[in-house]
C-alpha positions in Angstrom: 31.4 -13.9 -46.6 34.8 -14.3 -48.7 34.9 -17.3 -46.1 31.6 -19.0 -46.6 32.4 -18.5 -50.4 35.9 -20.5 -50.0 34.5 -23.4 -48.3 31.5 -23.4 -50.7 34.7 -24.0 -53.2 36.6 -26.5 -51.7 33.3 -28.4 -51.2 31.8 -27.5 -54.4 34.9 -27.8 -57.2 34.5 -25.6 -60.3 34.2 -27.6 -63.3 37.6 -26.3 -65.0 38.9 -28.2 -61.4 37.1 -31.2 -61.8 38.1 -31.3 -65.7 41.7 -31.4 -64.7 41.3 -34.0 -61.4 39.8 -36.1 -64.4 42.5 -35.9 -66.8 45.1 -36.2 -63.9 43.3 -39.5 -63.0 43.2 -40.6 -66.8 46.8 -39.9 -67.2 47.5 -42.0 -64.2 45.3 -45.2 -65.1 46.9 -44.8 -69.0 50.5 -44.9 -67.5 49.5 -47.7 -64.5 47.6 -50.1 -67.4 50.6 -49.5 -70.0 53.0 -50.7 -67.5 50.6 -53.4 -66.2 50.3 -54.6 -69.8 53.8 -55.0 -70.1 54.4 -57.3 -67.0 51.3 -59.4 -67.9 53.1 -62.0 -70.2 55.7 -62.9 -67.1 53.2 -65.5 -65.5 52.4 -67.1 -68.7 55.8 -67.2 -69.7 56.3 -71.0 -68.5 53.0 -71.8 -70.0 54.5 -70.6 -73.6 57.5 -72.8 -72.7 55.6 -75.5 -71.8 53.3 -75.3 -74.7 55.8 -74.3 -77.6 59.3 -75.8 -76.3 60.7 -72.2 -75.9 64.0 -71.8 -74.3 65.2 -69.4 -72.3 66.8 -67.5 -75.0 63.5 -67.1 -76.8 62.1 -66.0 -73.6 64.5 -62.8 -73.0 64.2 -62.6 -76.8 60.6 -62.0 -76.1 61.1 -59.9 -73.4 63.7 -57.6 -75.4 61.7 -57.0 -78.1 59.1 -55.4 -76.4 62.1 -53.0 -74.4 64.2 -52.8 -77.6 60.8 -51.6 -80.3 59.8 -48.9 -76.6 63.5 -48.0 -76.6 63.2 -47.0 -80.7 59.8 -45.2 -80.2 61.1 -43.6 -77.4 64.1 -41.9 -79.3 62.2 -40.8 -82.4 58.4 -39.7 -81.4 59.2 -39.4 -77.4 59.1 -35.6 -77.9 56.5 -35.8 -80.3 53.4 -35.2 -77.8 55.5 -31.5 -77.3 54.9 -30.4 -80.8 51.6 -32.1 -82.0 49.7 -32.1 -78.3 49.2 -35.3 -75.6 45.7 -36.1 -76.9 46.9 -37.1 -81.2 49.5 -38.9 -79.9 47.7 -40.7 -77.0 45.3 -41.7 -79.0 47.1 -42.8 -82.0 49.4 -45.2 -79.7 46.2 -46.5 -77.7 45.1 -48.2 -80.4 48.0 -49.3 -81.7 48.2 -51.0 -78.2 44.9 -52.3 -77.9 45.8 -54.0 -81.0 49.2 -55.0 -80.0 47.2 -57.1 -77.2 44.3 -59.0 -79.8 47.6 -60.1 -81.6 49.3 -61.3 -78.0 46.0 -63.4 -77.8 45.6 -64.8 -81.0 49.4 -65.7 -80.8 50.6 -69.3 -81.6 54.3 -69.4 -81.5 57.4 -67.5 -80.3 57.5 -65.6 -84.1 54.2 -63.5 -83.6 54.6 -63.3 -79.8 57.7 -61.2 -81.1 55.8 -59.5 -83.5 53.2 -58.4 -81.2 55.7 -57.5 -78.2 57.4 -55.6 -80.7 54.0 -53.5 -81.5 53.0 -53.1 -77.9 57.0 -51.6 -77.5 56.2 -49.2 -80.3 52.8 -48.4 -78.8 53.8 -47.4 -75.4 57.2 -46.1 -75.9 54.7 -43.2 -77.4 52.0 -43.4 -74.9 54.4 -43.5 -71.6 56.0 -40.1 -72.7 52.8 -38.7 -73.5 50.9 -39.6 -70.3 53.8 -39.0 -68.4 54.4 -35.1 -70.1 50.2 -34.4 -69.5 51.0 -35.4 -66.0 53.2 -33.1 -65.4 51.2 -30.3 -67.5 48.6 -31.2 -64.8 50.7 -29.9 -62.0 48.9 -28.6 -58.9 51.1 -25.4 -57.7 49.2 -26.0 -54.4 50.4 -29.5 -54.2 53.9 -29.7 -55.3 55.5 -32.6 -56.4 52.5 -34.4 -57.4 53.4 -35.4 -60.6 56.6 -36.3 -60.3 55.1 -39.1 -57.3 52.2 -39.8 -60.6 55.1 -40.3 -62.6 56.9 -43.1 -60.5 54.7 -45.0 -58.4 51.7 -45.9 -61.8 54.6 -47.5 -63.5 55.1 -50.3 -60.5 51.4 -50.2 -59.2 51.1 -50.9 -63.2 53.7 -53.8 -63.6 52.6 -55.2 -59.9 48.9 -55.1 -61.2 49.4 -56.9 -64.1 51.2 -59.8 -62.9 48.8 -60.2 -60.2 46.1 -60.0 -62.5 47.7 -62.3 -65.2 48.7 -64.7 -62.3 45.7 -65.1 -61.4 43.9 -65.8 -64.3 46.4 -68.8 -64.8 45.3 -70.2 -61.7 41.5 -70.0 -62.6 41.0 -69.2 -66.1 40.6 -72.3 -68.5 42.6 -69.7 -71.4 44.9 -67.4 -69.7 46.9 -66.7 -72.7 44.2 -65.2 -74.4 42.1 -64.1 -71.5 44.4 -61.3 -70.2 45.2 -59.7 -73.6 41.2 -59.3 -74.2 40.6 -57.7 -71.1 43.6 -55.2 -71.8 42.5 -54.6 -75.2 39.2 -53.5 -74.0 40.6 -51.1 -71.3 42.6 -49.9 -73.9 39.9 -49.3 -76.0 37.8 -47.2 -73.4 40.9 -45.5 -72.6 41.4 -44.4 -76.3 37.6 -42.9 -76.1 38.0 -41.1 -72.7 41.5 -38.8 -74.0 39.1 -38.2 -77.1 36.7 -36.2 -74.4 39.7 -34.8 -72.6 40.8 -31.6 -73.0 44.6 -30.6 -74.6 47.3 -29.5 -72.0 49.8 -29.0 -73.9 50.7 -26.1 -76.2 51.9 -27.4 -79.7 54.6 -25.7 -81.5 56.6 -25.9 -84.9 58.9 -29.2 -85.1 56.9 -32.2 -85.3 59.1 -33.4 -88.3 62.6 -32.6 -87.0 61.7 -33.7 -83.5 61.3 -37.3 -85.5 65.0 -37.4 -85.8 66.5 -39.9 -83.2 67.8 -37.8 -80.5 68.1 -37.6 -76.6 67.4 -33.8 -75.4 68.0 -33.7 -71.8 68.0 -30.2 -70.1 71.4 -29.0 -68.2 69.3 -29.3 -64.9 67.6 -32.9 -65.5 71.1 -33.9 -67.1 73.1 -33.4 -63.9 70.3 -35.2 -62.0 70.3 -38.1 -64.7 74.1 -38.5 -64.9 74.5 -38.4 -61.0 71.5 -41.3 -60.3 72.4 -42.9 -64.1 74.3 -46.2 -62.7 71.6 -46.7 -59.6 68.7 -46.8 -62.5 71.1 -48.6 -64.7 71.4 -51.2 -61.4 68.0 -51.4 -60.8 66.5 -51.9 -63.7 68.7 -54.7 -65.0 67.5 -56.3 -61.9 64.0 -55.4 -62.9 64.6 -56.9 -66.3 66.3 -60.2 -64.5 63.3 -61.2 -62.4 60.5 -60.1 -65.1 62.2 -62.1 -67.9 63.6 -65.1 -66.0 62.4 -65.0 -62.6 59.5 -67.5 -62.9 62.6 -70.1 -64.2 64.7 -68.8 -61.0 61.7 -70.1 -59.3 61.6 -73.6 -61.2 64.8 -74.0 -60.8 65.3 -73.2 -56.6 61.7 -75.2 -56.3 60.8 -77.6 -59.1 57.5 -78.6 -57.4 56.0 -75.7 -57.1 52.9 -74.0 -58.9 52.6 -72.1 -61.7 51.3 -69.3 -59.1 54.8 -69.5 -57.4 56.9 -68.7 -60.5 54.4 -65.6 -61.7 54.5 -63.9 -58.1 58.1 -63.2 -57.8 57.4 -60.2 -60.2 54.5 -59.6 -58.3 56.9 -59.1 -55.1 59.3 -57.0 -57.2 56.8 -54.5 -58.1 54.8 -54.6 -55.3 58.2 -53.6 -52.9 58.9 -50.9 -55.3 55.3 -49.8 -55.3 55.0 -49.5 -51.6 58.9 -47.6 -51.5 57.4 -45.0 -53.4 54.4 -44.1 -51.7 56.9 -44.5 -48.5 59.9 -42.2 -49.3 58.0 -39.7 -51.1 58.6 -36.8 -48.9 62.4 -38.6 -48.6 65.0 -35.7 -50.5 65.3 -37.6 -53.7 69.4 -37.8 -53.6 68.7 -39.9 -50.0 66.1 -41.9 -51.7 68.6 -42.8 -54.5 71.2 -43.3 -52.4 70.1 -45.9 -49.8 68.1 -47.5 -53.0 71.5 -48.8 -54.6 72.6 -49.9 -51.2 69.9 -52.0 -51.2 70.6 -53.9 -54.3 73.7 -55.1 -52.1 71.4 -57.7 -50.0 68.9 -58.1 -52.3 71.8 -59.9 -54.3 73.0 -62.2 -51.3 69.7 -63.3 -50.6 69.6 -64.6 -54.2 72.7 -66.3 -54.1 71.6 -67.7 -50.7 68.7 -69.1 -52.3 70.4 -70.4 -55.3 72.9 -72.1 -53.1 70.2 -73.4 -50.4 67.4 -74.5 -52.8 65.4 -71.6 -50.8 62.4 -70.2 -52.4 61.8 -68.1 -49.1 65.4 -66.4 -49.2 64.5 -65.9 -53.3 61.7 -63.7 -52.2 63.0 -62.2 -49.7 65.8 -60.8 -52.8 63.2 -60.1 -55.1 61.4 -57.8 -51.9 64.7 -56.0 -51.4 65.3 -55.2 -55.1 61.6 -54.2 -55.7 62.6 -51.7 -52.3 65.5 -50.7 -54.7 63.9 -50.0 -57.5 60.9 -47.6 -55.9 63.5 -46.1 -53.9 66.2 -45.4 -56.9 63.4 -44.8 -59.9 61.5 -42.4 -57.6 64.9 -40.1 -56.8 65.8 -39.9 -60.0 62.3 -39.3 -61.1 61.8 -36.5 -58.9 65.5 -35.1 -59.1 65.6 -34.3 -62.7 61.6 -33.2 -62.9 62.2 -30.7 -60.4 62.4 -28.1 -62.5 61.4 -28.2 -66.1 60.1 -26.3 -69.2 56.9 -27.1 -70.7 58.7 -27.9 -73.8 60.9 -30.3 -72.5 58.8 -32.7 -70.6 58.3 -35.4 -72.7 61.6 -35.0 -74.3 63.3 -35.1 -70.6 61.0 -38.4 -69.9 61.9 -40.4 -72.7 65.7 -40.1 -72.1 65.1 -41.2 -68.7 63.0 -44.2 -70.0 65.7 -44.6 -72.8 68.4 -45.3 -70.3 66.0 -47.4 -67.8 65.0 -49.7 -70.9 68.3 -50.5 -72.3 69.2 -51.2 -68.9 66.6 -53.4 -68.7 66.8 -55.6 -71.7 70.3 -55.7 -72.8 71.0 -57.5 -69.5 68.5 -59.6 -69.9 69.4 -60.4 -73.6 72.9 -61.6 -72.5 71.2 -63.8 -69.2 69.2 -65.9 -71.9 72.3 -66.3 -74.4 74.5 -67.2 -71.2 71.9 -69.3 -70.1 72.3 -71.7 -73.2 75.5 -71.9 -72.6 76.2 -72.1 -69.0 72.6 -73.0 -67.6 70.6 -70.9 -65.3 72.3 -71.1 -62.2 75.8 -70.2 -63.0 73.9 -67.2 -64.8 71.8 -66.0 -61.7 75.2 -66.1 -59.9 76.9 -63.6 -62.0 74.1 -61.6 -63.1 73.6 -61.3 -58.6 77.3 -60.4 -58.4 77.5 -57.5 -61.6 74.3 -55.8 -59.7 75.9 -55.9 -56.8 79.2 -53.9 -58.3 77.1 -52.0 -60.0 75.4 -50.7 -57.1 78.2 -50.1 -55.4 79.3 -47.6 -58.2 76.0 -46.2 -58.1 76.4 -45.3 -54.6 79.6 -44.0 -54.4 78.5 -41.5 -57.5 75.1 -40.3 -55.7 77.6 -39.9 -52.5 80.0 -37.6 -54.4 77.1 -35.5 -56.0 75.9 -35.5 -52.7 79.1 -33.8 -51.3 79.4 -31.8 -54.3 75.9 -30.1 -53.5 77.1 -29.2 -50.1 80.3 -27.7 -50.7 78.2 -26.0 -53.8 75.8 -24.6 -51.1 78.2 -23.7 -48.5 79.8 -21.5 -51.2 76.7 -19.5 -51.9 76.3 -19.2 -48.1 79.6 -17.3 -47.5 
């Protein structure tokens, strides 16, 4: 009979069960659409040059200010979801981002694209932490590890979506500038009202105020992973940053001919790689993942040089392929190594230093490609920004290989 009833179960969820698979999915589509919100403007970036006469500069400018205004959020209300709850803040940054994309459309010049990147940064250096915390409140003890997968693979299905998506649209839409952001804004908008229905997961506590005060609170445990895989995220998300903020120019530049498509998709591939590493290392032990991710970024950089020096849009790709297999490899590791173990209270906390460090590897990069661009032109600047990832990586892996080593000895100390 106990039998019969257990089947009944699994075939028949309780509601309390189907409640949280629902707000698990939620979570998941919040954190996929921010992300895929973010990448959108990367195809249409050549159409705003086109259009307003904006340089490269202005471009990573663009680009920065969304990273730089999620970099600020994430430092003061990153934590905030673990004193007021997931659904206040959610929904409060929701809107802000729903609004953030009606001002993207409405947009006629490089001075309120900035202003609106800068509010969609605010907006989802808020939400990301908060998704990302009731994602792992959501936790299934019977499936392990769930969360931490969430966590990593709806930011790249995200940014791959929305590139795809945006690209797209510049292809068929007669007003692909404006088309996108509307879209988003209404997702956004039905988002807002489905956390409204949602239960809270979190357990709010004293603090709100003081945890306003810019501050990164990482856990020992989480720290040591963080430190150990810090330069391979550092690595890979500068590379991230490159393509998503000058890769449709790379494209321009190695194939002048080409379509507007072209230029848009090498995101695409980026995200897409990483996407797909993900889902395929995710029973991988995450200092392995990390480890053979920065290794990675070593051919992914030739195959960029080759195609700068060949005029080869195929071996440009092919880079942008291997550092997308980077990324998903690297971001997942670290992703899962320093969420292994971690107190209610210091989830979204734990995720926005993580984000904190990934962001500022992203933009600041990208900030000095555009300035160097004006100055030495796009080529000479792909070159070196190819050759500093490659170092980098290097770095990277020759840290992960030493905490690796470390871990051993470590265990075969506890085993005598």
């Amino acid at each position: 009979m106990s039998n019969a009833m257990s089947d009944a179960a699994a075939q028949f969820p309780c509601p309390a069960a189907r409640t949280r698979a629902a707000s698990f999915a939620l979570d998941v589509s919040i954190v996929a659409l921010l992300l895929a919100a973010s990448s959108a403007p990367t195809p249409l970036y050549p159409l705003y040059q086109d259009q307003w006469g904006l340089t490269a500069l202005t471009i990573t400018v663009v680009f920065s200010a969304y990273a730089l205004a999620l970099l600020v959020a994430l430092l003061t209300v990153g934590g905030l979801s673990d004193h007021l709850g997931r659904r206040p803040v959610l929904m409060g940054a929701l809107v802000l981002e729903a609004a953030s994309m009606l001002l993207l459309a409405s947009a006629d010049g490089a001075g309120p694209l900035i202003a609106a990147r800068i509010l969609q940064g605010a907006a989802t250096g808020a939400a990301t932490s908060a998704a990302g915390a009731a994602l792992l409140d959501l936790e299934d003890p019977r499936r392990p590890g769930r969360s931490a997968l969430a966590n990593s693979i709806a930011p790249v299905v995200g940014m791959a979506a929305g590139v795809l998506v945006s690209t797209l649209l510049v292809r068929f839409v007669p007003a692909p500038t404006a088309t996108v952001y509307v879209v988003l804004a209404a997702l956004f908008a039905a988002q807002t009202i489905a956390v409204i229905l949602t239960p809270e997961t979190a357990h709010p506590h004293p603090g709100a105020l003081r945890s306003l005060r810019p501050q990164l609170a990482v856990p020992p445990s989480a720290r040591r992973a963080l430190l150990a895989a810090g330069t391979g995220v550092a690595a890979v998300w500068a590379l991230g940053g490159f393509y998503s903020s000058l890769g449709p120019a790379l494209v321009r530049l190695v194939a002048p001919g080409a379509p507007h498509v072209f230029a848009g998709m090498v995101f695409f591939i980026v995200s897409a790689g990483a996407a797909l590493t993900v889902w395929g290392l995710r029973r991988t032990a995450p200092l392995a993942a990390a480890t053979g991710g920065t290794l990675v970024v070593i051919p992914s950089a030739a195959l960029s040089l080759l195609g700068l020096h060949s005029a080869s849009l195929t071996a440009v790709y092919g880079g942008a392929a291997l550092a997308g297999i980077a990324f998903g490899a690297v971001s997942q590791g670290a992703l899962r190594a320093m969420l292994a173990s971690l107190d209610e209270g210091d989830r979204a906390a734990t995720l926005a230093a993580y984000y904190v460090l990934s962001y500022l590897s992203m933009s600041l990069p990208a900030i000095a490609a555009g300035a160097a661009t004006q100055h030495f032109g796009l080529r000479t600047t792909s070159l070196t920004y190819a050759v500093a990832a490659a170092l980098l990586a290097v770095a990277a892996a020759a840290a992960l290989t030493a905490s690796g080593r470390k871990a051993l000895r470590t265990a075969d100390d506890h085993l005598r």
